[in-house]
N, C-alpha and C positions, 0 to 999 in steps of 0.2 A: 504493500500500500504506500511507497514510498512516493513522495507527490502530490497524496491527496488527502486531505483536510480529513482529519478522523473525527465526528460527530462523541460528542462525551457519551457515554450512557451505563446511567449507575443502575435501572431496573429497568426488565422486561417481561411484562406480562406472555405468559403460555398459555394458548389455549388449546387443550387436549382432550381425548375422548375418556369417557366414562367407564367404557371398557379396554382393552388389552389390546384386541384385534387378534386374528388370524396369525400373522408373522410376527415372532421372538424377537426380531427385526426392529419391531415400533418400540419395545420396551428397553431395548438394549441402545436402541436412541435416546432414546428420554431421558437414560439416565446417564447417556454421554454428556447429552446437552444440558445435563444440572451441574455435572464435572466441568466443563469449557465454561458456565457461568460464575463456579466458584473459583477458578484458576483467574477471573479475569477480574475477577472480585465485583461482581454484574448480581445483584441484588433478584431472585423471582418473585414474580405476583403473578398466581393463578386461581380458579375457583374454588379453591377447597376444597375439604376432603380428603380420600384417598382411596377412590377407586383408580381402576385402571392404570392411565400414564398421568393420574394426576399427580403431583408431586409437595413441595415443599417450603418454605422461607414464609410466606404474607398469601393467607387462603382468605378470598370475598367469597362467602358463600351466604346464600339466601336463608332466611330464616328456617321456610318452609323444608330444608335438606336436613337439617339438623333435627327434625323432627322424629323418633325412634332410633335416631343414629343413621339415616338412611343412606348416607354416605361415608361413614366413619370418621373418626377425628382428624380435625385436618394438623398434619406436621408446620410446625412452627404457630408463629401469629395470626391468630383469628378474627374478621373483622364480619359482624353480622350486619345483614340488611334483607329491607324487605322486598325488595323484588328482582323480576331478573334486569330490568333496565337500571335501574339503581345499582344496579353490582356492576354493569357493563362501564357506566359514566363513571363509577369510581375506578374501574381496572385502566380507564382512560387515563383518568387524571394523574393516579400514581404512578403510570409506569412512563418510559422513557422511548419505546421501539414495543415489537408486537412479533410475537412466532407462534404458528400456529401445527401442530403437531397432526400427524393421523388421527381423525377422529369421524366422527359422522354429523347428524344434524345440528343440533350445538355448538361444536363446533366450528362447523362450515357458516351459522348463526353471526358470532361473533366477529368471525373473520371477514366475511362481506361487510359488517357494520363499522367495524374501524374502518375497512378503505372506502365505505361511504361517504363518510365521515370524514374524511381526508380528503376525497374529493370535493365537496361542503366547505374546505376550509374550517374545519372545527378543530382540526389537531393537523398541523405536519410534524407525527412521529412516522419512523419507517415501519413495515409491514412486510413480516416474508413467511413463506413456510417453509419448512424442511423436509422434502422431496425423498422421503424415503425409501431405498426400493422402487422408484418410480410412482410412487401413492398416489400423487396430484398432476400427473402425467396428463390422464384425463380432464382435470381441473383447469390448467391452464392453458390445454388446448383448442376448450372451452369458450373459455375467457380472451385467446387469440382470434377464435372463429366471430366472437360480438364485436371486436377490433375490424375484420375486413366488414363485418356487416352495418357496420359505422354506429351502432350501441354506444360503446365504448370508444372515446378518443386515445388515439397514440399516447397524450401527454400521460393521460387516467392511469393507464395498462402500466406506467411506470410504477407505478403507487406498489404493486403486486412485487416483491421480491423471491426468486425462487434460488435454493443452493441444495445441493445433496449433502453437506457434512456442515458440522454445527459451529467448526471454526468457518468455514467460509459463509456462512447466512449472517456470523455478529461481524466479520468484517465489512460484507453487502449492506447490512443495518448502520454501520456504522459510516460509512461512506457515502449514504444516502443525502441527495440532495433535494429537498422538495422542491416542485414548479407546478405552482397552484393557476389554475383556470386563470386568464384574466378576467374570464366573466363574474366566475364563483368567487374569486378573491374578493370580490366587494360586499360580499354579503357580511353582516356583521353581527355575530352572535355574544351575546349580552350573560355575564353571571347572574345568577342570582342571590338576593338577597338573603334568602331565607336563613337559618338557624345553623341547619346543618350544610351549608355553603354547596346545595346542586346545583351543577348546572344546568342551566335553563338551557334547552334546544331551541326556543321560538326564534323563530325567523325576524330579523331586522331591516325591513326595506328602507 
């Protein structure tokens, strides 16, 4: 990376599946990529818990999980809330960059809503998954084929980082340069006031 402006970043939210998956492959990632985050001294925030690939440091987990233990205790600091969009603004807020692991609907959830969000101009942090096995092959295939079908702009499709090993995704995150819409760049979204300091999404014309 010699040449190019290394972006700081002390925490990255993961968002990962629920369960394990098929391939030994996705959990012997995950727990690569908690190694590469503690060597780099890169702080985690993920959902909570501890099913599947989820893992460890700062869990936002919704009340209603915690309910029978449905999820198990989550490793490290726990922070509760009540719903799933509330967990989502906060996983915003705290983290610094975004990696999104094999996972299924939830996960694919999350992951479209930060690079929404990004495209929105609500947050430029970087966004990437970690291609495992080819996992998101299909994904971002995808997400190429709404690029020729003009869905999706050139500039957008940048927002999407892909790398197959977990040192090369934090240095793709971290070398990351946002170039926001100049249309969407104008739009101007407002904190809010309230108590517990959420942010407010409403649109500012």
């Amino acid at each position: 990376m010699e040449g190019v402006s290394v972006r700081k970043i002390k925490k990255i939210c993961v968002f990962c599946g629920a369960n394990s998956g098929k391939d030994v492959a996705f959990v012997n990632a995950a727990f690569h990529l908690g190694e590469v985050l503690g060597k780099r001294k890169i702080d985690l925030v993920y959902g909570g818990g501890k099913l599947g690939l989820m893992g460890q440091v700062l869990g936002i987990i919704p009340s209603a999980f915690t309910i029978n233990n449905l999820v198990g205790e989550t490793c490290g600091k726990e922070i509760k809330v009540a719903t799933m969009q509330e967990r989502l603004v906060m996983m915003m807020e705290l983290s610094d960059a975004f990696i999104a692991l094999p996972g299924g609907f939830g996960t694919l959830e999350e992951l479209f809503q930060m690079i929404s969000w990004a495209q929105l101009n609500i947050h430029n942090k970087p966004i990437g998954v970690l291609n495992i096995n080819g996992f998101f092959n299909g994904l971002l295939s995808f997400v190429d084929h709404t690029v020729k079908q003009e869905f999706i702009t050139p500039r957008a499709r940048k927002i999407l980082i892909s790398a197959t090993t977990a040192d090369e995704l934090v240095d793709k995150l971290q070398a990351f340069r946002f170039e926001p819409d100049p249309a969407l760049s104008k739009l101007k979204w407002s904190p809010s006031s309230s108590q517990k300091e959420k942010l407010d999404l409403t649109l500012r014309l």
